[in-house]
PDB file with SEQRES, HELIX, SHEET and CRYST1 records, atoms N, CA, C and O in Angstrom:
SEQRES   1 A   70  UNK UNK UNK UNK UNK UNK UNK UNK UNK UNK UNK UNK UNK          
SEQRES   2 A   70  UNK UNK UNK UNK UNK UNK UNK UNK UNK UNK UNK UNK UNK          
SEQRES   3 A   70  UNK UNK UNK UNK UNK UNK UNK UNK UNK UNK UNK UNK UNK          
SEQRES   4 A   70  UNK UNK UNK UNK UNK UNK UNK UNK UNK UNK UNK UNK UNK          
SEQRES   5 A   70  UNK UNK UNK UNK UNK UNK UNK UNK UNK UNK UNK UNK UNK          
SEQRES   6 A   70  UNK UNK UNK UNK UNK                                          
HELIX    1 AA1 UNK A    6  UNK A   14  1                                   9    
HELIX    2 AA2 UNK A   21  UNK A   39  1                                  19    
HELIX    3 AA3 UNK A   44  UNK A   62  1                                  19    
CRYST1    1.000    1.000    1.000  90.00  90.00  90.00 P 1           1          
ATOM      1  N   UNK A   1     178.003 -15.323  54.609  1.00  0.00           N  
ATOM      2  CA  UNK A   1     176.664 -14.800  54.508  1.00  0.00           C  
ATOM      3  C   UNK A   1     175.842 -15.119  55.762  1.00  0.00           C  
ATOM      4  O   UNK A   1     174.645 -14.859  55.886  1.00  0.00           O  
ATOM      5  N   UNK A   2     176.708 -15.780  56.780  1.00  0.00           N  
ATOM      6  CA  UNK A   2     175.632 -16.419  57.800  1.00  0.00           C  
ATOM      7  C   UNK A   2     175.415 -14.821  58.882  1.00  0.00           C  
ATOM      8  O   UNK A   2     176.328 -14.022  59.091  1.00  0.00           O  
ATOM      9  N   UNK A   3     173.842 -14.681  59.481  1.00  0.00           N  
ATOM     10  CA  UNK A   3     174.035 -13.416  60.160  1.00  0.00           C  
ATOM     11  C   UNK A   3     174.352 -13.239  61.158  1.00  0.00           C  
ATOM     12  O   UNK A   3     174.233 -12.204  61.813  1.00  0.00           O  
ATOM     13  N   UNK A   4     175.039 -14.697  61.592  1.00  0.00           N  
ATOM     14  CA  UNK A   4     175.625 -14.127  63.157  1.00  0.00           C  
ATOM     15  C   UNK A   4     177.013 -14.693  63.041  1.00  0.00           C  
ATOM     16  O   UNK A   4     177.700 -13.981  63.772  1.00  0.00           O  
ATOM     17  N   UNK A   5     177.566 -15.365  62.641  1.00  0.00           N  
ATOM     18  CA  UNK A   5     179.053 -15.687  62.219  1.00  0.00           C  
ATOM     19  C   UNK A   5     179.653 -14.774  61.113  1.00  0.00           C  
ATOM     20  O   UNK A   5     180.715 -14.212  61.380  1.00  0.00           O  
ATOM     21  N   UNK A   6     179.231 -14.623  60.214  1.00  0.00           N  
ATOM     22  CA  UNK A   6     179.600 -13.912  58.964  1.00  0.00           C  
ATOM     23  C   UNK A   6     180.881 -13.012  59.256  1.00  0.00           C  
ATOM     24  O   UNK A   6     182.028 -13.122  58.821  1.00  0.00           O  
ATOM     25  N   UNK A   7     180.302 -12.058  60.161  1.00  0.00           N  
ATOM     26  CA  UNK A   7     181.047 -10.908  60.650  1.00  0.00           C  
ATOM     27  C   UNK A   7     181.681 -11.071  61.327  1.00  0.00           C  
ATOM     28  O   UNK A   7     182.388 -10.063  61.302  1.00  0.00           O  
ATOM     29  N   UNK A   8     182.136 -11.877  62.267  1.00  0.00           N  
ATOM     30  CA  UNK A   8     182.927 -12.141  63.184  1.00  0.00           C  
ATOM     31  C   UNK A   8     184.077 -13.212  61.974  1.00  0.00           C  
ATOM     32  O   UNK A   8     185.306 -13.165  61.916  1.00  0.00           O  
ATOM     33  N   UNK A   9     183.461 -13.781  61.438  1.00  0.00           N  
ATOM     34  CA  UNK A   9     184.758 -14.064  60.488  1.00  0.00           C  
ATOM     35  C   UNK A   9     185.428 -13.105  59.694  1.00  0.00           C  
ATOM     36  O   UNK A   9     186.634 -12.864  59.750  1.00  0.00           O  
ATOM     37  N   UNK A  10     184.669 -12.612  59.016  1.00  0.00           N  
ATOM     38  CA  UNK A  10     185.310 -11.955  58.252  1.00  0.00           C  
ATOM     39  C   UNK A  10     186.479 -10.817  58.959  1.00  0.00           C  
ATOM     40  O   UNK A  10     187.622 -10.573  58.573  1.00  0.00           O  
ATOM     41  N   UNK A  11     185.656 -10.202  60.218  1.00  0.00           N  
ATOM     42  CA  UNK A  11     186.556  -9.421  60.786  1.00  0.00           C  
ATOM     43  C   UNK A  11     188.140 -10.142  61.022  1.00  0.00           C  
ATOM     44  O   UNK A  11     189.234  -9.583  60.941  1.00  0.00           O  
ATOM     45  N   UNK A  12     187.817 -11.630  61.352  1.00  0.00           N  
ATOM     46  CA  UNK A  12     189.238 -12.430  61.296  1.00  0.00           C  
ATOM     47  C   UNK A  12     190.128 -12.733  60.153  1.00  0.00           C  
ATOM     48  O   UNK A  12     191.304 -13.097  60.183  1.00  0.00           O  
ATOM     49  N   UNK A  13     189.523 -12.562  59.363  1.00  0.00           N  
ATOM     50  CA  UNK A  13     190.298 -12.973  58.029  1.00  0.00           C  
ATOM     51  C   UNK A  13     191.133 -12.076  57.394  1.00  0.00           C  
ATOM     52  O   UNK A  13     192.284 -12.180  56.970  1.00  0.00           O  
ATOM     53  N   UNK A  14     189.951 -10.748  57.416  1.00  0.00           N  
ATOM     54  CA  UNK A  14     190.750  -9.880  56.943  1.00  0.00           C  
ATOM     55  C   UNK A  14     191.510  -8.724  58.155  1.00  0.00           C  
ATOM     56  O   UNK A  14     191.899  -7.660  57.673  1.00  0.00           O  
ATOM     57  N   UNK A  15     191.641  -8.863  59.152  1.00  0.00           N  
ATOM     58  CA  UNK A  15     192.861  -8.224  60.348  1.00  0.00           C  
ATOM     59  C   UNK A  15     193.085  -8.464  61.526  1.00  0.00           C  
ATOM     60  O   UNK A  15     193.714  -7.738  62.295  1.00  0.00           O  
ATOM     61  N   UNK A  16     192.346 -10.014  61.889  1.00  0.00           N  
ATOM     62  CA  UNK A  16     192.597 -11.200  62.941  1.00  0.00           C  
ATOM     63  C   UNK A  16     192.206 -10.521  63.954  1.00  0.00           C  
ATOM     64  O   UNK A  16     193.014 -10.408  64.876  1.00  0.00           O  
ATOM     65  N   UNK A  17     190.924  -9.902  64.078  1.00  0.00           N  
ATOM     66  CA  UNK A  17     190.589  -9.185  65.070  1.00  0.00           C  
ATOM     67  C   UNK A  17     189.320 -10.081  65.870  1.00  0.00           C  
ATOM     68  O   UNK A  17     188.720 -11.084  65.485  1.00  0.00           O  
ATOM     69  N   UNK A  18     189.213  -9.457  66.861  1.00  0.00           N  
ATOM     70  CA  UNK A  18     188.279 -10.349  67.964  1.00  0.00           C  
ATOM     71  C   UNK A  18     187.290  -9.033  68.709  1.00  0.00           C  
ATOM     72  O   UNK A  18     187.783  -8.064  69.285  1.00  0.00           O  
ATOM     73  N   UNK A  19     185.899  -9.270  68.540  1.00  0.00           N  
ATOM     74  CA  UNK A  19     185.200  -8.194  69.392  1.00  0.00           C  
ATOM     75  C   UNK A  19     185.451  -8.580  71.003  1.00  0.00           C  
ATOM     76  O   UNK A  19     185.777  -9.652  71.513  1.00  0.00           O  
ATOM     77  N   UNK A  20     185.253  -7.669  71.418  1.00  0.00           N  
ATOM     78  CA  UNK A  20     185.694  -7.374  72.822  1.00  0.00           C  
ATOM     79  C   UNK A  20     184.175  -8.492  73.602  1.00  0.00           C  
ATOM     80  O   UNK A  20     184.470  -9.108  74.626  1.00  0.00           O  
ATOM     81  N   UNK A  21     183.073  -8.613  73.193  1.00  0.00           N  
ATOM     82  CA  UNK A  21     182.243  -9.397  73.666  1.00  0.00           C  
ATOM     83  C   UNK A  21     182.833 -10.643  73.388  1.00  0.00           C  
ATOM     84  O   UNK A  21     183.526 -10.891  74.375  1.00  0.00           O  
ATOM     85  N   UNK A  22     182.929 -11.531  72.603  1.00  0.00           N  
ATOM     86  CA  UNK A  22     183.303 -12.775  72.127  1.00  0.00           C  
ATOM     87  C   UNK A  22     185.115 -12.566  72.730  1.00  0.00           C  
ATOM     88  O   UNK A  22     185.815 -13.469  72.273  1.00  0.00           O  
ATOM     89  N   UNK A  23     185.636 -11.900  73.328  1.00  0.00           N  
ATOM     90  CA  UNK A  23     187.109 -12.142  74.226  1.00  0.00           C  
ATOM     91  C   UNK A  23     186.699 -12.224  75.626  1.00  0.00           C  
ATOM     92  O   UNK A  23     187.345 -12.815  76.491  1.00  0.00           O  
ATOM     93  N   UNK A  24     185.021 -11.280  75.910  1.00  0.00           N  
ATOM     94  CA  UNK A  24     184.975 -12.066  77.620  1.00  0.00           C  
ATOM     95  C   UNK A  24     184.076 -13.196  77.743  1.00  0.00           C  
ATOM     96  O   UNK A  24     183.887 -13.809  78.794  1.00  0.00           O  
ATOM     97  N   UNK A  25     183.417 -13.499  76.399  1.00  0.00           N  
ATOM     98  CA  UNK A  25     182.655 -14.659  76.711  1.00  0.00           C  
ATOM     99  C   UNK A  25     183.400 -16.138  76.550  1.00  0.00           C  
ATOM    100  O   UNK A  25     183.235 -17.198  77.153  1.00  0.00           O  
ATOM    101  N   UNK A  26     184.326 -15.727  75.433  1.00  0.00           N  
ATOM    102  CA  UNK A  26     185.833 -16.896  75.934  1.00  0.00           C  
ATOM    103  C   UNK A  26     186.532 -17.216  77.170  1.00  0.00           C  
ATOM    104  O   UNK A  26     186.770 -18.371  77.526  1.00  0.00           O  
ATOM    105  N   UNK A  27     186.863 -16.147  77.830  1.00  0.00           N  
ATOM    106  CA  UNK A  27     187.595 -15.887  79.337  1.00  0.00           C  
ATOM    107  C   UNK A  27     187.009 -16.426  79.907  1.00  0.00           C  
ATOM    108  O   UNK A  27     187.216 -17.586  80.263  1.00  0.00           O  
ATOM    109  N   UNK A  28     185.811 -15.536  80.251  1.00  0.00           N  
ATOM    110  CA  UNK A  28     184.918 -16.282  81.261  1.00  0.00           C  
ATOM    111  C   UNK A  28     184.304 -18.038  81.047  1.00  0.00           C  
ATOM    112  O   UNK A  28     184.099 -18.716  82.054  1.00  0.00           O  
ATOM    113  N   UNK A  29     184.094 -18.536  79.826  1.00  0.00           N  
ATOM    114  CA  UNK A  29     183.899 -19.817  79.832  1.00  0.00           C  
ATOM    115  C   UNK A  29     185.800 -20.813  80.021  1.00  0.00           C  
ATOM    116  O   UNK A  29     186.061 -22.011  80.125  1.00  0.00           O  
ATOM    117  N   UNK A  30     186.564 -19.758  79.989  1.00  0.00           N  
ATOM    118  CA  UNK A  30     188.051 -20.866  80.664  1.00  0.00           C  
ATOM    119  C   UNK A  30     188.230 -20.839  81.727  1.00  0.00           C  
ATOM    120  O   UNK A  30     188.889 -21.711  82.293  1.00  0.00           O  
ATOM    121  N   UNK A  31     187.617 -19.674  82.425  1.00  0.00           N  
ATOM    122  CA  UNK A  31     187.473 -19.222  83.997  1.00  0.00           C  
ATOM    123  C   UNK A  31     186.704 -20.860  84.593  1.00  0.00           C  
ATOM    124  O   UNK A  31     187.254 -21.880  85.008  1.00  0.00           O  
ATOM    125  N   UNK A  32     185.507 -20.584  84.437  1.00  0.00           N  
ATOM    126  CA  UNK A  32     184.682 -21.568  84.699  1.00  0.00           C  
ATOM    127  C   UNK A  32     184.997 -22.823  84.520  1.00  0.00           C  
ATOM    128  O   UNK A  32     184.776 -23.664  85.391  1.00  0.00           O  
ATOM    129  N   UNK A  33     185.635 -23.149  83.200  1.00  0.00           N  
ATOM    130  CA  UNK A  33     186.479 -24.321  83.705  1.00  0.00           C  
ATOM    131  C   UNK A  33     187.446 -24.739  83.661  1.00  0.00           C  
ATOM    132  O   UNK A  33     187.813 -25.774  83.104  1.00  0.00           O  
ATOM    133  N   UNK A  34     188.239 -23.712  84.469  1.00  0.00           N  
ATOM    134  CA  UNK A  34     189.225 -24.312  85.179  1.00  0.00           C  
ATOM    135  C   UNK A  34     188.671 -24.337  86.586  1.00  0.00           C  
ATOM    136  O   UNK A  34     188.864 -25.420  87.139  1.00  0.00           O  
ATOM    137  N   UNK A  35     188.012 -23.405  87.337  1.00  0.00           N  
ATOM    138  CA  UNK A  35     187.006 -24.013  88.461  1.00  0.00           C  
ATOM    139  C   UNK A  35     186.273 -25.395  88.480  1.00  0.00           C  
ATOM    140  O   UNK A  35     186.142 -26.126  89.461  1.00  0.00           O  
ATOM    141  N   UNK A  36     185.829 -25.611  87.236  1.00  0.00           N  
ATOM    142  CA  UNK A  36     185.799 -27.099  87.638  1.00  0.00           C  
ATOM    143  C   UNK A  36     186.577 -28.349  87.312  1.00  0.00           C  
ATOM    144  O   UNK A  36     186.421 -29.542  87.573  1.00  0.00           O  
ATOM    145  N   UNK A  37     187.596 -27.550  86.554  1.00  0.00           N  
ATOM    146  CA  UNK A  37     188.990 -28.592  86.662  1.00  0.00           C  
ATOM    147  C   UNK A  37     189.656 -29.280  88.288  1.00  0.00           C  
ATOM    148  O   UNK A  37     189.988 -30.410  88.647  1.00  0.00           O  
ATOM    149  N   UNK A  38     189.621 -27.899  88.971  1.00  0.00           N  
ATOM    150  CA  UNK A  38     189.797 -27.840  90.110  1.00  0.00           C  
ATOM    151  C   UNK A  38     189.334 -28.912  91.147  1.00  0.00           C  
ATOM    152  O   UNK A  38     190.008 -29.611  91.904  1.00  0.00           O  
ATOM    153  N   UNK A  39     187.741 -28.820  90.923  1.00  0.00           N  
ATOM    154  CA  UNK A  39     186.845 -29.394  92.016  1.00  0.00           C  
ATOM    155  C   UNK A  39     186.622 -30.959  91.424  1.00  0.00           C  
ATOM    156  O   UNK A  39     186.279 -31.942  92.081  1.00  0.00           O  
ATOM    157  N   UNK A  40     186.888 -30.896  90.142  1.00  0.00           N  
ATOM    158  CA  UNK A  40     186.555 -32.739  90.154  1.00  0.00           C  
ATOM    159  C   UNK A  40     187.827 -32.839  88.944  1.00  0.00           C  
ATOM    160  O   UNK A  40     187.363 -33.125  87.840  1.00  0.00           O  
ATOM    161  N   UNK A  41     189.074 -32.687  88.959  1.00  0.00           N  
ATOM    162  CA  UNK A  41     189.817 -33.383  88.697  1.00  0.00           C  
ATOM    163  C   UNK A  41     190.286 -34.581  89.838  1.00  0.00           C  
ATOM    164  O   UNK A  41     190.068 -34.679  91.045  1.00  0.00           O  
ATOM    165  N   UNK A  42     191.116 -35.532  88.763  1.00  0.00           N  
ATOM    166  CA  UNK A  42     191.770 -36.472  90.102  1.00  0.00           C  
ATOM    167  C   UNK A  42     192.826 -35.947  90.866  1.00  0.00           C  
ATOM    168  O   UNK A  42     193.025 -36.089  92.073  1.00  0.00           O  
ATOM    169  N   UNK A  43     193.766 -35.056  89.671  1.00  0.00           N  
ATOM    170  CA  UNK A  43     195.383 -35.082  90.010  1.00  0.00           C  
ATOM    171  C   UNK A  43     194.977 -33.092  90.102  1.00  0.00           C  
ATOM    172  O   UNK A  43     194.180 -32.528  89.353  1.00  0.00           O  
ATOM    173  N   UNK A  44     195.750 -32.448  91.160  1.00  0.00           N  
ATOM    174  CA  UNK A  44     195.893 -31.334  91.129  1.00  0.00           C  
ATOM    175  C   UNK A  44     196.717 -30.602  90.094  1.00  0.00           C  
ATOM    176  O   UNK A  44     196.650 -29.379  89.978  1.00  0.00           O  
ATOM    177  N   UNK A  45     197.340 -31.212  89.492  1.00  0.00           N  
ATOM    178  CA  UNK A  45     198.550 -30.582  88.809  1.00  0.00           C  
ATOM    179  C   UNK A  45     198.063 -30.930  87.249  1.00  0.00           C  
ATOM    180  O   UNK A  45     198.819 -30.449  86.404  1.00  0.00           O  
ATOM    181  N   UNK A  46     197.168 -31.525  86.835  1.00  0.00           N  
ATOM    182  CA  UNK A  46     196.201 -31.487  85.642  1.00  0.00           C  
ATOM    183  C   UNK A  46     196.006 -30.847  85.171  1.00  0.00           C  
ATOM    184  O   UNK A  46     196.560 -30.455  84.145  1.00  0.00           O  
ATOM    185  N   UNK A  47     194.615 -30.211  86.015  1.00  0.00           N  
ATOM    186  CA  UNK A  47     193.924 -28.991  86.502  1.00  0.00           C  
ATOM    187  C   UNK A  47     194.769 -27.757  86.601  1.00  0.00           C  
ATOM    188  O   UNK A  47     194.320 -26.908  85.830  1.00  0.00           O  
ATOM    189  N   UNK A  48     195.880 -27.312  87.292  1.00  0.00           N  
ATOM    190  CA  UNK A  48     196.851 -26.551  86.902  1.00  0.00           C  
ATOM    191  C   UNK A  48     197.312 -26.446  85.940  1.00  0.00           C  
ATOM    192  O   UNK A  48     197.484 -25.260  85.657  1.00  0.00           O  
ATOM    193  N   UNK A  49     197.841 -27.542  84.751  1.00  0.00           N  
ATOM    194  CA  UNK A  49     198.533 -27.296  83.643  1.00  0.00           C  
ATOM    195  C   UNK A  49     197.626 -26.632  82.508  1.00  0.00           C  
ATOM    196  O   UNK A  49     197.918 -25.716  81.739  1.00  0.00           O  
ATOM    197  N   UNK A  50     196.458 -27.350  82.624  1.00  0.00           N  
ATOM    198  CA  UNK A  50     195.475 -26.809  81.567  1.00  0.00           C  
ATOM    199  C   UNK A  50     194.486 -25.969  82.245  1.00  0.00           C  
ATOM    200  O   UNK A  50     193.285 -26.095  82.007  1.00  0.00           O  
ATOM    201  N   UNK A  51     195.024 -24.971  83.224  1.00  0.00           N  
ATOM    202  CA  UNK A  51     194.601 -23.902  83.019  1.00  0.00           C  
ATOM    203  C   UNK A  51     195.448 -22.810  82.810  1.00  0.00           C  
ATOM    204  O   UNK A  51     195.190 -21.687  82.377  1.00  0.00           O  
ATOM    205  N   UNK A  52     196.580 -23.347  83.210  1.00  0.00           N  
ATOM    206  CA  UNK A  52     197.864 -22.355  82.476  1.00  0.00           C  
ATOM    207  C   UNK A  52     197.732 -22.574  80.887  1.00  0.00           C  
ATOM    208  O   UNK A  52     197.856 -21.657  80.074  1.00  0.00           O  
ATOM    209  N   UNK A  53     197.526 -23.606  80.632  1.00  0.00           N  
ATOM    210  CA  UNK A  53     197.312 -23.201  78.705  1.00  0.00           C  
ATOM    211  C   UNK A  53     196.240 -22.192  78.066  1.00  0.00           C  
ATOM    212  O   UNK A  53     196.173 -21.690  76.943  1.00  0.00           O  
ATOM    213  N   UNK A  54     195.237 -22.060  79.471  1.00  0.00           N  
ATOM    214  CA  UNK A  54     194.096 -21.856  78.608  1.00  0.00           C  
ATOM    215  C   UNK A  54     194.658 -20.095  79.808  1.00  0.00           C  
ATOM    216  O   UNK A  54     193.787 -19.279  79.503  1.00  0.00           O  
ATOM    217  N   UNK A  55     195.267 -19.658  80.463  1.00  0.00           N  
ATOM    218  CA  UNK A  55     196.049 -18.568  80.849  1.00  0.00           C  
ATOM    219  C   UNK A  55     196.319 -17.969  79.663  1.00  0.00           C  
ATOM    220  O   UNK A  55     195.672 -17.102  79.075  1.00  0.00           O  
ATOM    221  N   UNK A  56     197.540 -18.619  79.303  1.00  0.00           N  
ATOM    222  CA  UNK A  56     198.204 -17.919  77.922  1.00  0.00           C  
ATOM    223  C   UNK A  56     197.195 -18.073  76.471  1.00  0.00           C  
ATOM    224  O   UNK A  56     197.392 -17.341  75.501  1.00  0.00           O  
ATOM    225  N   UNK A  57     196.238 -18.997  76.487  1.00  0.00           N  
ATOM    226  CA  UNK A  57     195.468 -18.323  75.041  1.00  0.00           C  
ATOM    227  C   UNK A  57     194.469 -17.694  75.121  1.00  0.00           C  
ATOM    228  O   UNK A  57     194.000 -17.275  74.063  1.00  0.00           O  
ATOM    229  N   UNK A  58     193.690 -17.356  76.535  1.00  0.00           N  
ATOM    230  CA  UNK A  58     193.220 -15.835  76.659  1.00  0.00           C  
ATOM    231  C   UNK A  58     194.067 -14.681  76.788  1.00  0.00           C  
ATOM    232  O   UNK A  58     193.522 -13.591  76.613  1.00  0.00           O  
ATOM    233  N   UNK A  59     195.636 -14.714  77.134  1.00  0.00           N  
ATOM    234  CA  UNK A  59     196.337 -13.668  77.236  1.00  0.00           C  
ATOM    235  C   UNK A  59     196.718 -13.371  75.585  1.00  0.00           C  
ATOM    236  O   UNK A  59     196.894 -12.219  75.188  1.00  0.00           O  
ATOM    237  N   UNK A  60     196.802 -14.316  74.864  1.00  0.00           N  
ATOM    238  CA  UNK A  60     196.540 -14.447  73.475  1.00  0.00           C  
ATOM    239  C   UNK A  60     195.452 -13.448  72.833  1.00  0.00           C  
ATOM    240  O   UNK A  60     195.679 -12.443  72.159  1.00  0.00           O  
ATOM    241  N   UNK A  61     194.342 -13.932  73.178  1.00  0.00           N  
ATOM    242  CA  UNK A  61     192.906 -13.666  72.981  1.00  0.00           C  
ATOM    243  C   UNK A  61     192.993 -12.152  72.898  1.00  0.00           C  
ATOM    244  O   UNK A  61     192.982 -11.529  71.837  1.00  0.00           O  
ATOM    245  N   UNK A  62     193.094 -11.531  74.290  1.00  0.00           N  
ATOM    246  CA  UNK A  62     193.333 -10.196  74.216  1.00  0.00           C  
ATOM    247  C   UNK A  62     194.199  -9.347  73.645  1.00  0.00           C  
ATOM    248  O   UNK A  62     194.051  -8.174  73.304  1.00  0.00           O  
ATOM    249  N   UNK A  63     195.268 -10.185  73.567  1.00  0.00           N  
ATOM    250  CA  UNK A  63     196.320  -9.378  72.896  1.00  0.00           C  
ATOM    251  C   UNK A  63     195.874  -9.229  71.204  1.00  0.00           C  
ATOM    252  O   UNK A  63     196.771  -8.720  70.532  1.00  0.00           O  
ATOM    253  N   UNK A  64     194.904  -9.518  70.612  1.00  0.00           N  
ATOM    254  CA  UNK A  64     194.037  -9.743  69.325  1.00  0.00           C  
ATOM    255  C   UNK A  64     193.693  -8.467  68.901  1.00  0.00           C  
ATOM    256  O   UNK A  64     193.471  -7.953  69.997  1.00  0.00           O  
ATOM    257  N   UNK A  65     193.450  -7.409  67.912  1.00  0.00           N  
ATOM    258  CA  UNK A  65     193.154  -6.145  67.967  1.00  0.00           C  
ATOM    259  C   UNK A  65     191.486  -6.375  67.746  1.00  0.00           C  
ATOM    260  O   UNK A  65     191.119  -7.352  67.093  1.00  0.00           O  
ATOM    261  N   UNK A  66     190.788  -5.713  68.150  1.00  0.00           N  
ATOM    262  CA  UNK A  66     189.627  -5.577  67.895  1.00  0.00           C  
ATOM    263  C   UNK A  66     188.889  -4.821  66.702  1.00  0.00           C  
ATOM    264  O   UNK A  66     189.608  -3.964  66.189  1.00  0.00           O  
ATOM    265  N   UNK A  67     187.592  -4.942  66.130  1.00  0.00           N  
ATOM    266  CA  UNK A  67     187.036  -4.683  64.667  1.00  0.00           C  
ATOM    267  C   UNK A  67     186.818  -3.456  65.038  1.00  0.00           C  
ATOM    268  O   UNK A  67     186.894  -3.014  66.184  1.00  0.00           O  
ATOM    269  N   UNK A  68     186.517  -2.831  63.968  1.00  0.00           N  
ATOM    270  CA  UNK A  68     186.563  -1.468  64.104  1.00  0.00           C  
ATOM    271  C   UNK A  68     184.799  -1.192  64.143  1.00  0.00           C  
ATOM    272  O   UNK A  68     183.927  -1.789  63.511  1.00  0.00           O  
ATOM    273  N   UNK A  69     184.679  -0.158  65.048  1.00  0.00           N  
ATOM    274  CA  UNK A  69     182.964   0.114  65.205  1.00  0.00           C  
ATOM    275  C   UNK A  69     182.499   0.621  64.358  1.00  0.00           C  
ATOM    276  O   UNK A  69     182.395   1.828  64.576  1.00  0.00           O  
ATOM    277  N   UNK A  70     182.028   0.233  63.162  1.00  0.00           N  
ATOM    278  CA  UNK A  70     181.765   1.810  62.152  1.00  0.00           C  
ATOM    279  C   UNK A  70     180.175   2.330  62.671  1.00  0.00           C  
ATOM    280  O   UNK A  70     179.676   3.353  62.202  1.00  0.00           O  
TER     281      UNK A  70                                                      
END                                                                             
């Protein structure tokens, strides 16, 4: 019943779908940090690994079908 979650759940529950806004506002906040994984990690290869995780669960993300517009 909540009016700004509600729908975005439900769209998940019932056909695991993701709006196309809430898949670039995810991206773009793993984008960002892994840029600053980058600039103030200690170890380079950190920073690399966990942004390859967070690679494959936005490639995840998208691969998600999206809600239908009625």
């Amino acid at each position: 019943a909540h009016p700004v979650m509600g729908p975005m759940i439900r769209d998940w529950h019932a056909t695991g779908a993701v709006s196309r806004n809430a898949k670039w506002l995810a991206t773009m906040m793993m984008v960002a940090t892994a840029v600053m994984l980058f600039f103030f990690s200690p170890r380079w290869w950190l920073a690399a690994g966990v942004s390859t995780i967070m690679a494959l669960v936005a490639t995840w993300l998208w691969l998600r079908p999206e809600p239908p517009s009625w």
